[in-house]
C-alpha positions in Angstrom: 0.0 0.0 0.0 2.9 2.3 1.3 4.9 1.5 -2.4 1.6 2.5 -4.3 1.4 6.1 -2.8 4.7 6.4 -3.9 4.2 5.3 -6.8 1.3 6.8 -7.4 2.7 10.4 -5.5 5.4 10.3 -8.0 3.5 9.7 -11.5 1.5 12.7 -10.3 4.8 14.7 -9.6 6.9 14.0 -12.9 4.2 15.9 -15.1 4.3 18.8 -12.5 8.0 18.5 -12.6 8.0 18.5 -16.4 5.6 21.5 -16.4 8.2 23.5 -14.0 11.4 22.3 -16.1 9.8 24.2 -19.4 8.3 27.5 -17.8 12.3 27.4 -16.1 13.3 27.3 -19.5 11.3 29.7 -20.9 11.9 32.1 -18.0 15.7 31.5 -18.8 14.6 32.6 -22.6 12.6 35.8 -21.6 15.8 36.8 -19.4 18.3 35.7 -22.0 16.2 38.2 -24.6 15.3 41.0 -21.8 19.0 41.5 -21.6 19.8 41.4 -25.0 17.0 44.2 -25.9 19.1 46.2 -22.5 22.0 46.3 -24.4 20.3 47.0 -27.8 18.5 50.1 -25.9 22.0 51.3 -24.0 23.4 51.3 -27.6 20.8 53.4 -29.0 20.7 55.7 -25.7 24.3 56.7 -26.7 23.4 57.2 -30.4 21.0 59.4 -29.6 23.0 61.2 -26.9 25.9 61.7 -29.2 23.3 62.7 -32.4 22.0 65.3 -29.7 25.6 66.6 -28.8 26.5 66.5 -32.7 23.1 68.7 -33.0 24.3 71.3 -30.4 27.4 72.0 -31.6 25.8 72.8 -34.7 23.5 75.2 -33.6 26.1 76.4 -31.6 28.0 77.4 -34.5 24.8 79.1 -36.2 24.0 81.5 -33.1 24.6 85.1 -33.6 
């Protein structure tokens, strides 16, 4: 009787465990590709910031 709750305990469990495994995965994924789009954003941050700076210098040099 004891051996069939096992059993029976760990049949349940090993779905439940699969289930966890793939949304650990797809957390890992959504991480991996939240830090990627970071660095993509940082990157275009400084374009901007140096197209802004490129822009004042330029008006700079057409003030009376």
């Amino acid at each position: 009787m004891v051996v069939e709750r096992i059993a029976a305990a760990v049949s349940q469990q090993g779905p439940a465990a699969t289930h966890i495994a793939e949304v650990v995965g797809h957390l890992r994924t959504m991480n991996a590709q939240t830090a990627r789009a970071a660095g993509e954003t940082a990157q275009v941050t400084e374009s901007m910031s140096q197209r802004a700076t490129d822009l004042q210098r330029l008006a700079d040099r057409f003030r009376i």
